[in-house]
DSSP file (Angstrom, degrees, kcal/mol; ACC not computed):
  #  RESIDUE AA STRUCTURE BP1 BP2  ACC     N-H-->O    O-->H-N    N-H-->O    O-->H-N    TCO  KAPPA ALPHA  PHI   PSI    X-CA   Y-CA   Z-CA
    1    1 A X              0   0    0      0, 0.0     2,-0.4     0, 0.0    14,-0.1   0.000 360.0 360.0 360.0 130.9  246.3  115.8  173.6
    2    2 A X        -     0   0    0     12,-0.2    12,-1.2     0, 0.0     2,-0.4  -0.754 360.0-145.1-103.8 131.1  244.4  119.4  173.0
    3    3 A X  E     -A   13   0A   0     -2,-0.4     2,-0.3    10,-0.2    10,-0.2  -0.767  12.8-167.1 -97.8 153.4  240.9  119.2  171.5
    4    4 A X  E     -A   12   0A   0      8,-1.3     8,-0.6    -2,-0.4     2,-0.4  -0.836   8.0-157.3-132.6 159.6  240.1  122.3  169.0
    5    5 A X  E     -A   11   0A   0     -2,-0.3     2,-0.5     6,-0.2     6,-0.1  -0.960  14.4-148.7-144.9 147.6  236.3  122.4  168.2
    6    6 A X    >   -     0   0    0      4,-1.2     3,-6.9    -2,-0.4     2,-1.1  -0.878  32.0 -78.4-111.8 156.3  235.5  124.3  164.8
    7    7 A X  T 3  S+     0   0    0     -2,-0.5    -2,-0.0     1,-0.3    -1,-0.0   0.224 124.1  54.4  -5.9 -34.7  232.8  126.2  163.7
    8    8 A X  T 3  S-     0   0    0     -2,-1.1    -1,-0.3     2,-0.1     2,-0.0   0.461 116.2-107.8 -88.0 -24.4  230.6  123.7  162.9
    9    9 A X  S <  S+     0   0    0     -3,-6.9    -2,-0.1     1,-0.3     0, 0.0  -0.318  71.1 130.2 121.8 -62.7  230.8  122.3  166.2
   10   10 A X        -     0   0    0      1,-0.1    -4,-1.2    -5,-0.1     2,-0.6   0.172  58.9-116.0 -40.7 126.6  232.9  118.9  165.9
   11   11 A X  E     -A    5   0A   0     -6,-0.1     2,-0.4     1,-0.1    -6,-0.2  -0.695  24.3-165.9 -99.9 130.6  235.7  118.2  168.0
   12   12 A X  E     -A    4   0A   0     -8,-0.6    -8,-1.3    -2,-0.6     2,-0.5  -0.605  10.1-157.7-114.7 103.7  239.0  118.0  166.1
   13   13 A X  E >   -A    3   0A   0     -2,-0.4     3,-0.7     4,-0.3     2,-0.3  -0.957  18.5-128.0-114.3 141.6  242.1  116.2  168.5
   14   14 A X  T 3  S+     0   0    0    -12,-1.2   -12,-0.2    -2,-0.5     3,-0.1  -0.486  97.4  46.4 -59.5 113.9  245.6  116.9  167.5
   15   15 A X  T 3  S+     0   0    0      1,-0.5    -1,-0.2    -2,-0.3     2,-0.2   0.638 102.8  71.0 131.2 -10.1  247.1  114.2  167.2
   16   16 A X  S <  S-     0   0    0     -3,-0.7    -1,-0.5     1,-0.0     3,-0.1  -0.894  93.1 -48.8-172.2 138.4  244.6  112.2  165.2
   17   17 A X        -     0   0    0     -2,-0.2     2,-1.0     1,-0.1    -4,-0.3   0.067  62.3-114.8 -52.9 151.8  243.3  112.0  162.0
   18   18 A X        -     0   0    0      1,-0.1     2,-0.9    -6,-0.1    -1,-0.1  -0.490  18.7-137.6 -69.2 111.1  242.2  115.3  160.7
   19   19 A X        -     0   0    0     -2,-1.0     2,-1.0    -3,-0.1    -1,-0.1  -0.116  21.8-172.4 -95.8 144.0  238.7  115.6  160.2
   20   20 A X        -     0   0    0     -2,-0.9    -1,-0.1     1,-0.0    -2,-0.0  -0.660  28.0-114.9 -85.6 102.7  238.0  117.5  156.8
   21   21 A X        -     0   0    0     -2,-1.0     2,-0.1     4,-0.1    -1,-0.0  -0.173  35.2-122.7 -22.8 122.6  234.3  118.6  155.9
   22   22 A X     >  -     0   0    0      1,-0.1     4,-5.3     4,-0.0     5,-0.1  -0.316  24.9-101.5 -48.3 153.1  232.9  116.8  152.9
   23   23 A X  H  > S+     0   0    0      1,-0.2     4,-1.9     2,-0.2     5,-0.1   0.819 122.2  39.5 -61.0 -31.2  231.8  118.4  150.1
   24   24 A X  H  > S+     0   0    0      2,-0.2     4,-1.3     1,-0.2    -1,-0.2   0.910 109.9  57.6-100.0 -23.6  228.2  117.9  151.1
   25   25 A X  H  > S+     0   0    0      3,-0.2     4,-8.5     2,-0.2     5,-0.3   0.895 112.0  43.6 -16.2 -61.0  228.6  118.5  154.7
   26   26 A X  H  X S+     0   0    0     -4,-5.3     4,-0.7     1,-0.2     5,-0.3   0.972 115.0  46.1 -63.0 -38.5  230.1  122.0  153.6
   27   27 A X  H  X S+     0   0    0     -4,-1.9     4,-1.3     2,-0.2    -1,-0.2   0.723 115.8  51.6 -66.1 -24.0  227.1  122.6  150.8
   28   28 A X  H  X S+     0   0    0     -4,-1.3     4,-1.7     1,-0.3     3,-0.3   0.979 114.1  41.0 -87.6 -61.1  224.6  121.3  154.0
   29   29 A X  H  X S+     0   0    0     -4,-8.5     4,-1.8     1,-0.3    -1,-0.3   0.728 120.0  47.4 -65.1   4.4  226.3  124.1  156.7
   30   30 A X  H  X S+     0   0    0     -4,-0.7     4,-3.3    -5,-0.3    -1,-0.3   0.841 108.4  49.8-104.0 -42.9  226.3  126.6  154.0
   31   31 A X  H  X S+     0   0    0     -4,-1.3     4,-1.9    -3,-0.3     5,-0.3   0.989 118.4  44.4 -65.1 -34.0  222.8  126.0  152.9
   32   32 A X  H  X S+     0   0    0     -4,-1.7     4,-2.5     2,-0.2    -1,-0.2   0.905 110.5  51.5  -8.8 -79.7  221.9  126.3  156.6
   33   33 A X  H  X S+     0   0    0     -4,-1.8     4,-3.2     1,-0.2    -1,-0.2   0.817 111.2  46.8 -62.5 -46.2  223.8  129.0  157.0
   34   34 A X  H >X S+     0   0    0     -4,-3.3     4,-1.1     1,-0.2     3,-0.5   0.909 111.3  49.1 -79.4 -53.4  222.1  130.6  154.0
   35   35 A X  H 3X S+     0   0    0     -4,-1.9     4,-1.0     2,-0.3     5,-0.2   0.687 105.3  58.1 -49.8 -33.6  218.3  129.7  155.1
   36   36 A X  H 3X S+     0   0    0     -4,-2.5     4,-1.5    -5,-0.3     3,-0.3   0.900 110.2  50.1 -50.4 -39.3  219.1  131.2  159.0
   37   37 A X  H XX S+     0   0    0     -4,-3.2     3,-2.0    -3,-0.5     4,-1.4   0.908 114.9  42.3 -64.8 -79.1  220.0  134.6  156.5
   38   38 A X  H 3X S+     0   0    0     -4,-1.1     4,-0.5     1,-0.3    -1,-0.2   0.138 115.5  45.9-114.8 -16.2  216.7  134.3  154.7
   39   39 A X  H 3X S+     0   0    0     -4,-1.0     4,-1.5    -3,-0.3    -1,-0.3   0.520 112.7  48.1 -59.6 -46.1  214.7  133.6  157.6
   40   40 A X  H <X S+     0   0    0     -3,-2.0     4,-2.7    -4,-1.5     3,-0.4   0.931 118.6  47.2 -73.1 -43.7  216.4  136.6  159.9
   41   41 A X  H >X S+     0   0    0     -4,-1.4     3,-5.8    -5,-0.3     4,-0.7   0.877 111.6  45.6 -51.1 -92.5  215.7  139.0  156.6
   42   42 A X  H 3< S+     0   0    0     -4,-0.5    -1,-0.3     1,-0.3    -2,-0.2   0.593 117.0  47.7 -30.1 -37.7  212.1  137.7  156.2
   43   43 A X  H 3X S+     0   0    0     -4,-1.5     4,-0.8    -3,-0.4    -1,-0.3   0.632 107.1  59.5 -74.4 -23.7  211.7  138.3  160.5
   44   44 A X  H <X S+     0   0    0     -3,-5.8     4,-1.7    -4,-2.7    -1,-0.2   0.986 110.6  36.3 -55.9 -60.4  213.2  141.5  159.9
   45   45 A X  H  < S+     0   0    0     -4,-0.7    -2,-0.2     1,-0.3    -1,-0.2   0.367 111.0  60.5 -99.1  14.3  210.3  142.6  157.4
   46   46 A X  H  > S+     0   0    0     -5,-0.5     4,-2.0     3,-0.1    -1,-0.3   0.530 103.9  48.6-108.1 -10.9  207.6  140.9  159.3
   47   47 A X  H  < S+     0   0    0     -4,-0.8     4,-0.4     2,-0.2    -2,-0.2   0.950 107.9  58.5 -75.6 -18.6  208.2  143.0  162.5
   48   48 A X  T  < S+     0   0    0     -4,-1.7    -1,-0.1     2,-0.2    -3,-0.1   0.349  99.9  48.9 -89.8   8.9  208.2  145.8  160.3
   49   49 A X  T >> S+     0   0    0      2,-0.2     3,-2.7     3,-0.1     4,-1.2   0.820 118.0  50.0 -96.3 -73.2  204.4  145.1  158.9
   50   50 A X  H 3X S+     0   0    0     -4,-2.0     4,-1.2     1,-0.4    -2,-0.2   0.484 108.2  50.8 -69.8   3.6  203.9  144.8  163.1
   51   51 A X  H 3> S+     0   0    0     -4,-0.4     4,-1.3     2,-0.2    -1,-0.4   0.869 109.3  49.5 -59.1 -59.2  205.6  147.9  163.4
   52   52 A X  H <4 S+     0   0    0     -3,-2.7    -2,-0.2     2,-0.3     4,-0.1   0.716 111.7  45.3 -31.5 -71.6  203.3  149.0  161.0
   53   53 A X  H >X S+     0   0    0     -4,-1.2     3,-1.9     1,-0.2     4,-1.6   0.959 111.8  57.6 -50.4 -76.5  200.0  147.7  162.7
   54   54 A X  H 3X S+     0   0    0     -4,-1.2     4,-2.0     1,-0.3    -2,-0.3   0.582  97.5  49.6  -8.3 -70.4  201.1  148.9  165.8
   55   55 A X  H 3< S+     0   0    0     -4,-1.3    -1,-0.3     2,-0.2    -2,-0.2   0.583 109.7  54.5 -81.9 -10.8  201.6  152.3  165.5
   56   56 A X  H X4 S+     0   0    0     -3,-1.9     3,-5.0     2,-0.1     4,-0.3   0.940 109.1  51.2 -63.6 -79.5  198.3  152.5  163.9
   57   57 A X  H 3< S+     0   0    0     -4,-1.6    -2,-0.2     1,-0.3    -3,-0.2   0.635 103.4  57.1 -18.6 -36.6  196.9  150.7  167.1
   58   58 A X  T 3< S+     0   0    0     -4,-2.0    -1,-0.3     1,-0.2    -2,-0.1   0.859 104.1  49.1 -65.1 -34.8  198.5  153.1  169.3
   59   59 A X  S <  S+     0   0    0     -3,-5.0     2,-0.8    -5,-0.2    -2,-0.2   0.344  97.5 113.0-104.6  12.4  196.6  156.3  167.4
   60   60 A X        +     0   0    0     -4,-0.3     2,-0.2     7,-0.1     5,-0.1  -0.670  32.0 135.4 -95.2 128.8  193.1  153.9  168.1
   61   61 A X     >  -     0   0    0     -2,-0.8     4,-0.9     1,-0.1     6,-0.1  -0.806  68.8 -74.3-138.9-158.1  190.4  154.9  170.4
   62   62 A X  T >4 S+     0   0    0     -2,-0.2     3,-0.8     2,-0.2     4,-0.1   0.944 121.5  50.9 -56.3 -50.7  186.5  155.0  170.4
   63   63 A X  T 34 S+     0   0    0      1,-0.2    -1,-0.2     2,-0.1     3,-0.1   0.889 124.0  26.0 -73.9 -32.4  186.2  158.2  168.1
   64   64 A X  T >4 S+     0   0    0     -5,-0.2     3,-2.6     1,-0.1    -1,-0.2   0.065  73.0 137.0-121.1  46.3  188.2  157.0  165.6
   65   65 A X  G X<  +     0   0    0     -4,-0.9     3,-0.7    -3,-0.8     4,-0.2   0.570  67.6  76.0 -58.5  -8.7  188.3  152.9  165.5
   66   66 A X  G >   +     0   0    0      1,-0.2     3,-1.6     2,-0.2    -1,-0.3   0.712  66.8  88.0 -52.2 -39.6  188.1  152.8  162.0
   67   67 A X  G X  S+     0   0    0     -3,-2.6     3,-1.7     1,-0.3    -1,-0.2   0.725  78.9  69.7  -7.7 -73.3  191.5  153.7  161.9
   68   68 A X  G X  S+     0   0    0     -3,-0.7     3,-1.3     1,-0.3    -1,-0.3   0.727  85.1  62.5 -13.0 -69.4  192.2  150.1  162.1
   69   69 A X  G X  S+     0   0    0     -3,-1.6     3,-1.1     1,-0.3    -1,-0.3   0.326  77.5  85.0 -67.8  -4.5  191.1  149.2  159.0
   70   70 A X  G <  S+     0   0    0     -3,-1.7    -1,-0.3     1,-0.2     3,-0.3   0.641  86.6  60.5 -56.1 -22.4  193.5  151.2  157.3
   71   71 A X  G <   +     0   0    0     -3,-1.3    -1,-0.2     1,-0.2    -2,-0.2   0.059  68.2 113.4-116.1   4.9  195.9  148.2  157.7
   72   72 A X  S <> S+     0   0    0     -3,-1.1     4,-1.3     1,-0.2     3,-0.3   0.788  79.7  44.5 -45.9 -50.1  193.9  145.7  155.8
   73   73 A X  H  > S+     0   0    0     -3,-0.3     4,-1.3     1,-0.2    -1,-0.2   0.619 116.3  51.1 -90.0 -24.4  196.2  145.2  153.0
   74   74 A X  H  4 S+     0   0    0      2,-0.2     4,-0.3     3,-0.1    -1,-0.2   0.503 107.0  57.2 -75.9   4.5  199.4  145.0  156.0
   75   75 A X  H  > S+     0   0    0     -3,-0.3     4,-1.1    -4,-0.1    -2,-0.2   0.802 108.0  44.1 -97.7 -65.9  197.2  142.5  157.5
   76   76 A X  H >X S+     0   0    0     -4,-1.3     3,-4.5     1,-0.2     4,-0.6   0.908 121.0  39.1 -50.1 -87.8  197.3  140.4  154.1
   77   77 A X  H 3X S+     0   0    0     -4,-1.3     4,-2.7     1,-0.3    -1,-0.2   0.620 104.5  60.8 -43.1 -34.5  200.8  140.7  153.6
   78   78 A X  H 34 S+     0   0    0     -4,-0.3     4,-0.3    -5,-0.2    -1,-0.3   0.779 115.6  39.4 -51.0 -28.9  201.7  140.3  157.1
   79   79 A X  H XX S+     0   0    0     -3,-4.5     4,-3.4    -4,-1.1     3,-1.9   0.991 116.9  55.4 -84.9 -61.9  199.8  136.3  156.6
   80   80 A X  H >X S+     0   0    0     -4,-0.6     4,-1.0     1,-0.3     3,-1.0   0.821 109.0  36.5  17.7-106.2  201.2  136.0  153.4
   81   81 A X  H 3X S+     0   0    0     -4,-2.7     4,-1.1     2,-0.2    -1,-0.3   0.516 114.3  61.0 -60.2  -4.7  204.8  136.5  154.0
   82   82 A X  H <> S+     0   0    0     -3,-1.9     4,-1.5    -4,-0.3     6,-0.8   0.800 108.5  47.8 -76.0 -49.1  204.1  134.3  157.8
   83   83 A X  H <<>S+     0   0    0     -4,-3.4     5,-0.9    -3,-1.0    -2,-0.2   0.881 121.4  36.0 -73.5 -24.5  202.9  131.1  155.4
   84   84 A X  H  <5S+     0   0    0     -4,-1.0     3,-0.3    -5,-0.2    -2,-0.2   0.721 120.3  47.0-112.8  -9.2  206.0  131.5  153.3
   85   85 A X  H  <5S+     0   0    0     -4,-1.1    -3,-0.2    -5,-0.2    -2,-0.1   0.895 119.4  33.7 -23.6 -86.4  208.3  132.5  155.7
   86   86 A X  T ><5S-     0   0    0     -4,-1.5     3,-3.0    -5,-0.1     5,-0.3  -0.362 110.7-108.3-102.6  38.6  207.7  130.0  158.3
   87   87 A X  G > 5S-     0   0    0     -3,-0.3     3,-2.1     1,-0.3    -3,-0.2   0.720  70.3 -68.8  56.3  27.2  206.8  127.1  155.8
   88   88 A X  G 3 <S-     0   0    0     -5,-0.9    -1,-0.3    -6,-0.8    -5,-0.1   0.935  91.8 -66.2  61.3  25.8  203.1  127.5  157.0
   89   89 A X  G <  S+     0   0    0     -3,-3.0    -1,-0.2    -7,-0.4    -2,-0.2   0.664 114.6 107.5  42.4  26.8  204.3  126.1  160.3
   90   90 A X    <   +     0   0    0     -3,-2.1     2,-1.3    -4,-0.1    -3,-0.1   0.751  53.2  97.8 -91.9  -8.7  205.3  122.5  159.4
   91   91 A X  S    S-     0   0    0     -5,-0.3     4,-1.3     1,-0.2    -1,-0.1  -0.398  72.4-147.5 -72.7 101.7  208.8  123.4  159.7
   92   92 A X  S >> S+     0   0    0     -2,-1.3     3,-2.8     2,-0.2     4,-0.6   0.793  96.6  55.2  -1.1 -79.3  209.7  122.2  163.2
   93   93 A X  T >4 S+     0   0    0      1,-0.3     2,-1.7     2,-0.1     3,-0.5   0.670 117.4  35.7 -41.4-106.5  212.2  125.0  163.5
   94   94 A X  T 3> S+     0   0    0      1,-0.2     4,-1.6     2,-0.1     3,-0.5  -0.182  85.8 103.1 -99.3  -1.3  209.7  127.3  162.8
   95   95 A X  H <> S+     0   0    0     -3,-2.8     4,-3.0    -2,-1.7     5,-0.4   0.988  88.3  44.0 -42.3 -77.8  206.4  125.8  164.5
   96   96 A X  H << S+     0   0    0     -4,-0.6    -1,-0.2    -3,-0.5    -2,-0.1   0.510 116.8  45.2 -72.3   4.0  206.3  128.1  167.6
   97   97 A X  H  > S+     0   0    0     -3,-0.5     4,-2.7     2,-0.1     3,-0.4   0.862 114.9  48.5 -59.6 -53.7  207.1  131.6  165.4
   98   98 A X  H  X S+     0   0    0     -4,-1.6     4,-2.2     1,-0.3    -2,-0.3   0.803 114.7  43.9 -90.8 -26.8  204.7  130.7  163.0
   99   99 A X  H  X S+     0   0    0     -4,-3.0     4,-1.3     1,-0.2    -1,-0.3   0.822 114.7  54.9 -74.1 -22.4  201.8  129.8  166.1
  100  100 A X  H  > S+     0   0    0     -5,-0.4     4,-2.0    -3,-0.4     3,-0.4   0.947 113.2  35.8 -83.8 -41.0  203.0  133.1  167.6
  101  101 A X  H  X>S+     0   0    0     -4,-2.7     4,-7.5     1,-0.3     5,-0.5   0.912 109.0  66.7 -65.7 -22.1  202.3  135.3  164.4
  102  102 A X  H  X5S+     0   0    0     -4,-2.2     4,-2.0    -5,-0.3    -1,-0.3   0.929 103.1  40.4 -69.2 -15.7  199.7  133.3  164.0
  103  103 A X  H  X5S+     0   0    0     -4,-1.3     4,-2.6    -3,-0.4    -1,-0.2   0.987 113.1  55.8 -66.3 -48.3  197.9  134.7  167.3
  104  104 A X  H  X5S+     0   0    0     -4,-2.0     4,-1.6     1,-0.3     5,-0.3   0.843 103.9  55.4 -62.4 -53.1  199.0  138.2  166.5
  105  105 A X  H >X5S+     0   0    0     -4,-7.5     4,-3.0     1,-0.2     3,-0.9   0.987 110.1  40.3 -43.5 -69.5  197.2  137.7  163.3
  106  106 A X  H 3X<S+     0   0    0     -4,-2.0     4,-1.9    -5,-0.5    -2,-0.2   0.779 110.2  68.7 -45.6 -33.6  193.6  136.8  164.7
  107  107 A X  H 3X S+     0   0    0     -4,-2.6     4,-5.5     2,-0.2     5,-0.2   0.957 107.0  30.1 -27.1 -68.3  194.5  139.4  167.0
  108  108 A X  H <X>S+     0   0    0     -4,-1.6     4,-2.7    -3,-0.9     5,-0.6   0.963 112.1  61.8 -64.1 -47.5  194.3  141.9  164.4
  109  109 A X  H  X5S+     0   0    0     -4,-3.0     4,-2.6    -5,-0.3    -1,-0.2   0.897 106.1  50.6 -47.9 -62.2  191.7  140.4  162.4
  110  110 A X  H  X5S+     0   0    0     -4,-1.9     4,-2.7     2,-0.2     5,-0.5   0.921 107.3  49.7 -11.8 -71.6  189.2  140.6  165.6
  111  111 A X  H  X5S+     0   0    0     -4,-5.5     4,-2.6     1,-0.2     5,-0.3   0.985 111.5  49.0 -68.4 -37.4  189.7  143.8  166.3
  112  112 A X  H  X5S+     0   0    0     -4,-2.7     4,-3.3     2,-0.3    -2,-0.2   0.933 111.5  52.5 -15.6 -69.3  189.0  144.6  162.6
  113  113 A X  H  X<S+     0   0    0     -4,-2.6     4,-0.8    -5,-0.6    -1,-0.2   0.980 112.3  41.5 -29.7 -71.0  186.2  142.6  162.9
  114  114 A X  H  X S+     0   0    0     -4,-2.7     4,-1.0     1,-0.2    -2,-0.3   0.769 114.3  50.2 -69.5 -31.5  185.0  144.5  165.7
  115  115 A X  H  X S+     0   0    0     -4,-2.6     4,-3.5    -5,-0.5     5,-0.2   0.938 108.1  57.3 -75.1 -28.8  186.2  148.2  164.1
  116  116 A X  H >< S+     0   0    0     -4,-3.3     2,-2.7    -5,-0.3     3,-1.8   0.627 112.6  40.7 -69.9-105.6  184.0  147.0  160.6
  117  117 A X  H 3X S+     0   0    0     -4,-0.8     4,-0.9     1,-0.3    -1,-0.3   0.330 114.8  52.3 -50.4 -17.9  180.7  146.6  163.0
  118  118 A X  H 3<>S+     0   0    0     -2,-2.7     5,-1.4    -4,-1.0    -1,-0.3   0.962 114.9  43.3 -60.4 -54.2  181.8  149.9  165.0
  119  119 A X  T X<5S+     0   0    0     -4,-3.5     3,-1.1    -3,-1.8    -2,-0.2   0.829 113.4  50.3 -43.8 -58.7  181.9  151.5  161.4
  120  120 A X  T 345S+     0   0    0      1,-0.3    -2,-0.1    -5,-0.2     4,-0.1   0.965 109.3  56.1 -60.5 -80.4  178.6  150.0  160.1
  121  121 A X  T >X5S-     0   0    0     -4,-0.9     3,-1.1     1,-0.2     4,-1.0   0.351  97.1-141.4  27.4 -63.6  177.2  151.0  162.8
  122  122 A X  T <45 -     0   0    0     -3,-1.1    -3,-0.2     1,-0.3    -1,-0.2   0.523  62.4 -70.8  72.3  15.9  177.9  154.6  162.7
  123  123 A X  T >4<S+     0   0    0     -5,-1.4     3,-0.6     0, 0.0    -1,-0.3  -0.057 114.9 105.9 108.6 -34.7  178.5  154.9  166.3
  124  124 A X  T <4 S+     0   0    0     -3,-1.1     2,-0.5     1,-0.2    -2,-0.2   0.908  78.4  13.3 -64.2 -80.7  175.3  154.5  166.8
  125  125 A X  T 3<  +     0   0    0     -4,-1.0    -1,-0.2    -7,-0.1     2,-0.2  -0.266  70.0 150.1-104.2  57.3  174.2  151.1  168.2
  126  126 A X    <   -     0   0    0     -3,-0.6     2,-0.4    -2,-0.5    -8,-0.1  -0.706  40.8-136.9 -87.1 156.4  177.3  149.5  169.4
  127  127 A X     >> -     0   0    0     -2,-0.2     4,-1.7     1,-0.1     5,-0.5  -0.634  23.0-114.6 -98.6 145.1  176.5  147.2  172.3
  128  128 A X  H  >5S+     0   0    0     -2,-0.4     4,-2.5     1,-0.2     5,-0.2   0.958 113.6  79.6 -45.9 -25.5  179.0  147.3  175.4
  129  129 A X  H  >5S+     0   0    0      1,-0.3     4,-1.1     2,-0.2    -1,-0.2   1.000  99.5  28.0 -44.8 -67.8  179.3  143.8  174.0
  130  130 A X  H  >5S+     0   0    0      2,-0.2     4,-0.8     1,-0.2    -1,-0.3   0.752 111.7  62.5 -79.4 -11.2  181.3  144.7  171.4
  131  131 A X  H  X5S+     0   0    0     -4,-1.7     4,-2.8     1,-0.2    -2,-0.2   0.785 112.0  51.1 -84.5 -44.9  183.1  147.9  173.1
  132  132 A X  H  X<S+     0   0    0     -4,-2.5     4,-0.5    -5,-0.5    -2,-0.2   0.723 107.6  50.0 -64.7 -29.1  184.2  144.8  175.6
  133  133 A X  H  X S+     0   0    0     -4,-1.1     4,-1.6    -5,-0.2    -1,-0.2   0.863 111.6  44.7 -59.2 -58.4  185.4  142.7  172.8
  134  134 A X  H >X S+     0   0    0     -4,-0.8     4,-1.2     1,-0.3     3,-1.1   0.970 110.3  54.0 -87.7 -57.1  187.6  145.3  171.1
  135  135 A X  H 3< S+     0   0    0     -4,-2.8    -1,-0.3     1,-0.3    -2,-0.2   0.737 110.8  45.7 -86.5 -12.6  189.0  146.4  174.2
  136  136 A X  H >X S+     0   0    0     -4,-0.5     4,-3.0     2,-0.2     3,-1.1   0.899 115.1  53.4 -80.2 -34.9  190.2  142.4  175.1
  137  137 A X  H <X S+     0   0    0     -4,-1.6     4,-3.3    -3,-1.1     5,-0.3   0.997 109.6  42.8 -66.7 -65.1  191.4  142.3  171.6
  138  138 A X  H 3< S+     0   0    0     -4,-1.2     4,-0.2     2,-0.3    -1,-0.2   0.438 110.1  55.5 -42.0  -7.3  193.4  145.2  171.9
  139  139 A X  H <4 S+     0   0    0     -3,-1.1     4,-0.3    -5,-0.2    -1,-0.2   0.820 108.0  51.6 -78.8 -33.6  194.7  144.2  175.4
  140  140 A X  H  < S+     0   0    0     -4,-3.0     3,-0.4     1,-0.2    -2,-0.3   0.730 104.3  59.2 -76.7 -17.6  195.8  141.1  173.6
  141  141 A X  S >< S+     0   0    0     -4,-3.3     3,-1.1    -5,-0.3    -1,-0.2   0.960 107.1  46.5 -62.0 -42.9  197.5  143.3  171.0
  142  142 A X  T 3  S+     0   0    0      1,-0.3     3,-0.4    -5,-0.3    -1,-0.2   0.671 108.8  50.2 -69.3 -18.2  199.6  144.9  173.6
  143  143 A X  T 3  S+     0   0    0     -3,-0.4    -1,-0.3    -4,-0.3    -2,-0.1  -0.411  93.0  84.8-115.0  37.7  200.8  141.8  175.5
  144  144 A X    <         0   0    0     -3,-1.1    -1,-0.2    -5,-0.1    -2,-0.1   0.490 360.0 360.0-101.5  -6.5  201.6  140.6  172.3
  145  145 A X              0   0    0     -3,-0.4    -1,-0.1    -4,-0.1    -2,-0.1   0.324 360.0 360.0 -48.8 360.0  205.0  142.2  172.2
């Protein structure tokens, strides 16, 4: 007797009845099928807000840390499309993506934080305090990859 396994995973012996997907079986893998597309899409266009970030982040140093703040409104969307994305992280499936952007977010938000008080500032009185801050927030940007 030969076992066959199809697509879906269930193993089919020759020899035995055949089993046939139900109509809601099929409607269930399809809708599946169809939320894994809409999820890979949606992961597509949120690496390409951290693409985004990123390459900003790359061109940041001390003279110009403001720089950052260019990315406010990629910031937004980037949280935005993360809560509707990844269901706000109650979807099981989707817990530990949606905790991972969610570091990546606070990430950014910090050093933001930390560029606005450079900015205010004017160069002028930042404390090593905060020059130490930004530069742990921006380590954790890089090991965020």
């Amino acid at each position: 007797m030969t076992e066959e396994h199809c697509a879906c995973g269930h193993h089919h012996e020759h020899g035995h009845e055949h089993h046939t997907h139900t109509p809601v079986e099929l409607a269930g893998l399809r809708q599946q099928q169809k939320s894994l597309g809409t999820l890979q899409a949606n992961m597509r266009k949120i690496q390409a807000l951290h693409d985004k970030i990123d390459a900003v982040l790359a061109k940041v140093d001390q003279q110009n840390v403001g720089y950052i703040l260019t990315q406010k409104k990629t910031l937004k969307e980037l949280k935005k499309l993360a809560d509707s994305a990844l269901g706000n992280g109650k979807e099981p499936l989707f817990a530990k993506l949606y905790a991972v952007e969610q570091d990546y977010i606070r990430t950014i938000d910090d050093l933001m934080h930390h560029a606005q008080i450079l900015k205010r500032a004017g160069q002028g009185s930042v404390t090593p305090e905060v020059l130490t801050n930004m530069e742990k927030s921006l380590a954790d940007a890089g090991t965020l990859e």
